[in-house]
C-alpha positions, -999 to 999 in steps of 0.1 A, spaced: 311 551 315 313 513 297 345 501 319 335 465 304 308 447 283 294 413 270 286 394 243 277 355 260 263 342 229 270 343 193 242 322 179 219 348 160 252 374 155 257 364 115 221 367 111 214 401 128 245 416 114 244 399 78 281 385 80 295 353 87 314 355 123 354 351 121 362 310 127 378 308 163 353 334 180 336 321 211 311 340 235 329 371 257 315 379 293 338 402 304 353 423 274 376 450 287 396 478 267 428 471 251 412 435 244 402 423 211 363 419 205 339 419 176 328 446 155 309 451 118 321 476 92 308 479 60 317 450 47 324 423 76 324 412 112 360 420 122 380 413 154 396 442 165 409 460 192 390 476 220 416 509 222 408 535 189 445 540 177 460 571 152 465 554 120 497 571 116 505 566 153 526 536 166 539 508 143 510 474 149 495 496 177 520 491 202 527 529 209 508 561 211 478 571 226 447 546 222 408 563 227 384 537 244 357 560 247 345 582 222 324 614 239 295 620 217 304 659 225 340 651 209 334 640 177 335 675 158 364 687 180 391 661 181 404 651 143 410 614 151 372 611 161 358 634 134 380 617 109 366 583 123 334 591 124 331 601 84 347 577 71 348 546 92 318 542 115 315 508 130 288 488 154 300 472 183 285 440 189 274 433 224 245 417 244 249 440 276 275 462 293 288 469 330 289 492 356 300 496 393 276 511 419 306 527 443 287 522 475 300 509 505 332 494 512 333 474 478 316 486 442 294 464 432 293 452 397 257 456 374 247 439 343 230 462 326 213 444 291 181 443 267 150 417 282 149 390 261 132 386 228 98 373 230 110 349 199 139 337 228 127 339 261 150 306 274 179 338 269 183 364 296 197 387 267 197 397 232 225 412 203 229 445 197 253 473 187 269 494 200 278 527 182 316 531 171 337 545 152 369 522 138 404 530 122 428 512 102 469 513 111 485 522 75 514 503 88 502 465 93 463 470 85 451 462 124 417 474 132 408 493 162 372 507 177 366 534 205 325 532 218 305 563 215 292 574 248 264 600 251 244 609 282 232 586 312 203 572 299 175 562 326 188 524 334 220 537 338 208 564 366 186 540 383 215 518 384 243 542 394 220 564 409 213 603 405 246 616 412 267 595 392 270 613 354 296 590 335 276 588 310 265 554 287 273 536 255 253 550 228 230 519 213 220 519 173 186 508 167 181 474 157 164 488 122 196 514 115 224 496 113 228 498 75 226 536 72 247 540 103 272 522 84 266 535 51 248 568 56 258 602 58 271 620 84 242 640 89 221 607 89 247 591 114 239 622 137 207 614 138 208 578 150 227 591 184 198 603 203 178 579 207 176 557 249 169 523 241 138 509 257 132 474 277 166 468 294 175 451 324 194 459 357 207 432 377 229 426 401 258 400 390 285 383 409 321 402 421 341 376 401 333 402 371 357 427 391 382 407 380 394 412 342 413 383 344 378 365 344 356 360 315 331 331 319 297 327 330 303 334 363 305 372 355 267 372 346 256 352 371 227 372 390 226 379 429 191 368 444 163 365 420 170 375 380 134 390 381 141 414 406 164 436 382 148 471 373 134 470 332 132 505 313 
């Protein structure tokens, strides 16, 4: 499961994305839920909060229940994802996401993230999106986003390993993010399926553990960066 995720540069985000980024936003490396991170609707890149909150829950999000994750295997079954996910579909934008390989004494924290582009190999990373799906609070207009997880993918197994099944952001090609946004529901389906190729594993410091850090320290590899696994 995504427990945290990055976003260490925003150079190339309001080209990819086609929006301008929000004045004041500066490069995350170690976003974790009920935080406030970047996301594009429709119409704009958007801070908003990592924690999907009921519209008609909870004046200014301060009660209810909040959704981080979003199971791909929920979203026809529970009405605040199925209503979500018709009407106001989001990406998440991100360069790479976390998780913990619970072996030993201490879990140790893994960067897992896209190679660089060949256009920007002086980067260890490159944007992307996560899929989400966003709602609006009727009462004060904040914005909220839960990520859609699916199924392990095969950088998360290698990283975890085989008997670890908590499952992985969902990632919208690169090529789709207009008719995720815009398209259907059935055509939103169909952009949930696909693993994405040429990512990276690597190993990253323990100060990551910590969500009270969010620097470059988090990313900074153990050993040699070329050792980490690429799918």
């Amino acid at each position: 499961m995504i427990e945290r995720y990055t976003l260490t540069s925003l150079d190339e985000v309001d080209n990819i994305f086609g929006h301008p980024v929000p004045a004041g936003s500066t490069p995350r490396f170690n976003i974790a839920p009920l935080q406030r991170a970047l996301i594009c609707t429709a119409t704009r890149i958007a801070e908003a909060r990592w924690g999907l909150l009921p519209p008609w829950r909870g004046h200014g999000g301060k009660r209810g229940p909040h959704v981080v994750h979003a199971p791909l295997a929920a979203i026809d079954h529970v009405p605040l994802l199925r209503n979500s996910f018709k009407s106001q579909r989001c990406l998440v934008i991100a360069d790479g996401f976390y998780v913990w390989r619970r072996t030993g004494k201490r879990p140790a924290p893994i960067w897992i993230h896209p190679a660089p582009a060949a256009a920007r190999p002086d980067r260890r990373t490159q944007a992307i999106a996560f899929a989400g799906v966003a709602a609006t609070h009727r009462d004060d207009g904040q914005l909220s986003f839960a990520v859609i997880v699916g199924p392990v993918t095969p950088i998360v197994a290698s990283a975890l390993g085989p008997a670890d099944d908590a499952g992985a952001p969902v990632v919208i090609p690169n090529d789709s993010y207009r008719r995720w946004l815009t398209g259907s529901r059935e055509i939103a389906l169909t952009l949930l399926t696909t693993a994405p190729a040429g990512w990276r594993a690597e190993p990253v410091s323990t100060w990551v553990s910590s969500v009270e850090h969010d620097d470059p320290k988090c990313v900074e590899p153990l050993g040699n960066p070329a050792q980490g696994e690429l799918f």
